[in-house]
N, C-alpha and C positions, 0 to 999 in steps of 0.2 A: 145620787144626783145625776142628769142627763146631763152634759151637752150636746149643742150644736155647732159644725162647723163648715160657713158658707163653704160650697166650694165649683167651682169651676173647671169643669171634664171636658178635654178635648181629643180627638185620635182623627186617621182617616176618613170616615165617615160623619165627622160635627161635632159641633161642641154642645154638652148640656150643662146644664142648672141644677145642682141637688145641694146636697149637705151630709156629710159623716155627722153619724148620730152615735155615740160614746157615753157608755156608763162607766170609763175607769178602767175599765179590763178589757171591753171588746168595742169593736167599730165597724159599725156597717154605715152603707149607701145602696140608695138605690138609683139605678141608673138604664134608661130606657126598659123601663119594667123589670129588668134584672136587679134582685138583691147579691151586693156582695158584702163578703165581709173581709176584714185582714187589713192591712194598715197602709198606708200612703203610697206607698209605692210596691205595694205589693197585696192583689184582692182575688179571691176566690169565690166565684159565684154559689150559691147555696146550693146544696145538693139534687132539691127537685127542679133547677131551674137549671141545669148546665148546659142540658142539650139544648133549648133556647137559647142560650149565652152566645154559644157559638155561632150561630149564623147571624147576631149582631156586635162581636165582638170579637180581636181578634187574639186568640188564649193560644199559653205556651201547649209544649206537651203534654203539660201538669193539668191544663186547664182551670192556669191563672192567669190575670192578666199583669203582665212585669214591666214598670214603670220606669227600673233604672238602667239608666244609657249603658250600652256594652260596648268597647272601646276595640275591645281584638277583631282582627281582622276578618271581613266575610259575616261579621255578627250580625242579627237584625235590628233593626232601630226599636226603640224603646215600646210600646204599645200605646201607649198613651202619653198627658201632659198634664199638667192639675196645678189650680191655681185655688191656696186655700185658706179663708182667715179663721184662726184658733184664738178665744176669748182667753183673755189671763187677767188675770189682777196683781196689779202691782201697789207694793208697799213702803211708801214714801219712810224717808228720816221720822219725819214729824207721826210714823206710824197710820196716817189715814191711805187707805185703801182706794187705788185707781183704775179702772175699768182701760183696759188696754187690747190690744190684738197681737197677734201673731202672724205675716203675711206670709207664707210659707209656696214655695211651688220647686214643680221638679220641672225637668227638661226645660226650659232651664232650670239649673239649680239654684237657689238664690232665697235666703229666710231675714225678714227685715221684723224690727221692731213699730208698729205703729201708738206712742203717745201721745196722748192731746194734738191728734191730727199730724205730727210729727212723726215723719219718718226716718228709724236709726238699723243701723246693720248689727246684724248677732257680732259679739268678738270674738266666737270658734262659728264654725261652717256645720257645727249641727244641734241638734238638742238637746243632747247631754252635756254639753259644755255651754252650750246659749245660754242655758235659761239657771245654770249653776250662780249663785250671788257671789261665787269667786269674779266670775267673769264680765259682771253689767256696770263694773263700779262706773265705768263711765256714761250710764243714763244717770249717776246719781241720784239712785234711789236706794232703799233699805235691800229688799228683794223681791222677788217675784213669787206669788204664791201659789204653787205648784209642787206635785207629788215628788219631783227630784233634788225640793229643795226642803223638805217634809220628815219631821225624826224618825216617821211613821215608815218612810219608804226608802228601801236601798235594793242595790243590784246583788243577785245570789255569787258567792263569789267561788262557784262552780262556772262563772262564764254566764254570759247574756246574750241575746241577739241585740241590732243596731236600734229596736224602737218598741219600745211597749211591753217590753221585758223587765221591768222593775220588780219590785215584793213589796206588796202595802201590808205592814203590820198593826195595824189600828185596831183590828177583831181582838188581838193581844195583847195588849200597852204590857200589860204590867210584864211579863213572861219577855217581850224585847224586849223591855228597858233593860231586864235583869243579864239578859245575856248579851245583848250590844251585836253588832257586825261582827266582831273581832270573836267573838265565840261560837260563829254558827258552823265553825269548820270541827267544832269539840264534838267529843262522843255521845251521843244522844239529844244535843240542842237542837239539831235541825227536825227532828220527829216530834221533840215538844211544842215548835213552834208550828205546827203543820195545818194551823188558820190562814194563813196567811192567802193574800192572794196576786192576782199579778195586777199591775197597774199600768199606768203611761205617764212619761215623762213630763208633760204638759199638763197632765188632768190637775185641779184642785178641787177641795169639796171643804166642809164645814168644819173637817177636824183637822184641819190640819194646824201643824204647829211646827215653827221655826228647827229647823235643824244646828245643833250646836257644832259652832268650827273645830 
């Protein structure tokens, strides 16, 4: 399943109009003719398009463009600013299913909840804990239906990066079920499970299924 999510791109040179476009695993946008790919605050122009990039974009030495603020001294100001809404569904008491946003932007930093036109604040300052049903008791709803909240999906517990580093196990129900989180550090569980693929935090799709406390 695709999403989209509107998003609003700003730097030196102007602001545009696009949308990250998301199968779950990877995220691109395109942005004055340049595709990138890589995740919010961190994107990589496609390979046959760098040298183009550059003279309309302004990329590290990596020849990314790096969106989050750096604080030490003499640093350079961030490359860009992005203002971005990510669809969710949210999952009432009563079980019926709400059509919801994500209002998400960097420089500022700042991730709001929009419900029924109502605007509420994450109660952590980022994804992994926003969108956890540990943390929303106070929208009073059930949960939010999404890959981090998902039986299907968990973090390798070899260590993760900050976003889009999840493990969706759904290619393998039965072979996770059997072995759980808790055994994927055992001697050959991590090679039988090797369907597996990476996810995002936010993504949800048609299998998903409540994550047991």
């Amino acid at each position: 399943m695709t999403l989209e999510y509107p998003t609003e791109y700003k730097d030196r040179r102007g602001t545009e109009f696009s949308k990250f476009i998301t199968d779950g695993e990877s995220m691109k946008i395109v942005l004055r003719g340049i595709e990138f790919v890589g995740h919010f605050w961190e994107l990589t122009p496609i390979a046959k398009q760098a040298e183009n990039a550059k003279l309309l974009f302004d990329l590290n030495e990596k020849g990314e463009l790096i969106g989050i603020m750096d604080y030490s001294i003499g640093a350079n100001p961030p490359a860009y600013s992005l203002k971005v809404q990510v669809p969710i569904k949210i999952v009432t008491h009563e079980r019926n299913e709400i059509d919801a946003k994500i209002d998400f932007r960097i420089n500022p930093h700042k991730i709001d909840f929009i419900i029924n036109g109502k605007q509420h604040e994450f109660e952590k300052p980022n994804f992994e804990y926003g969108l956890s049903h540990k943390y929303t008791s106070s929208l009073k709803i059930s949960h939010i239906k999404c890959c981090i909240n998902c039986k299907y999906g968990e973090y390798s517990p070899y260590g993760n990066e900050e976003y889009g580093d999840m493990m969706c196990f759904k290619s393998c129900k039965e072979a996770w079920l059997k072995v759980g989180y808790q055994g994927l550090k055992e001697s050959g569980n991590w090679e039988k499970l090797n369907s597996r693929t990476r996810t995002q935090e936010a993504y949800w799709c048609s299998e998903f299924e409540l994550k047991e406390e």
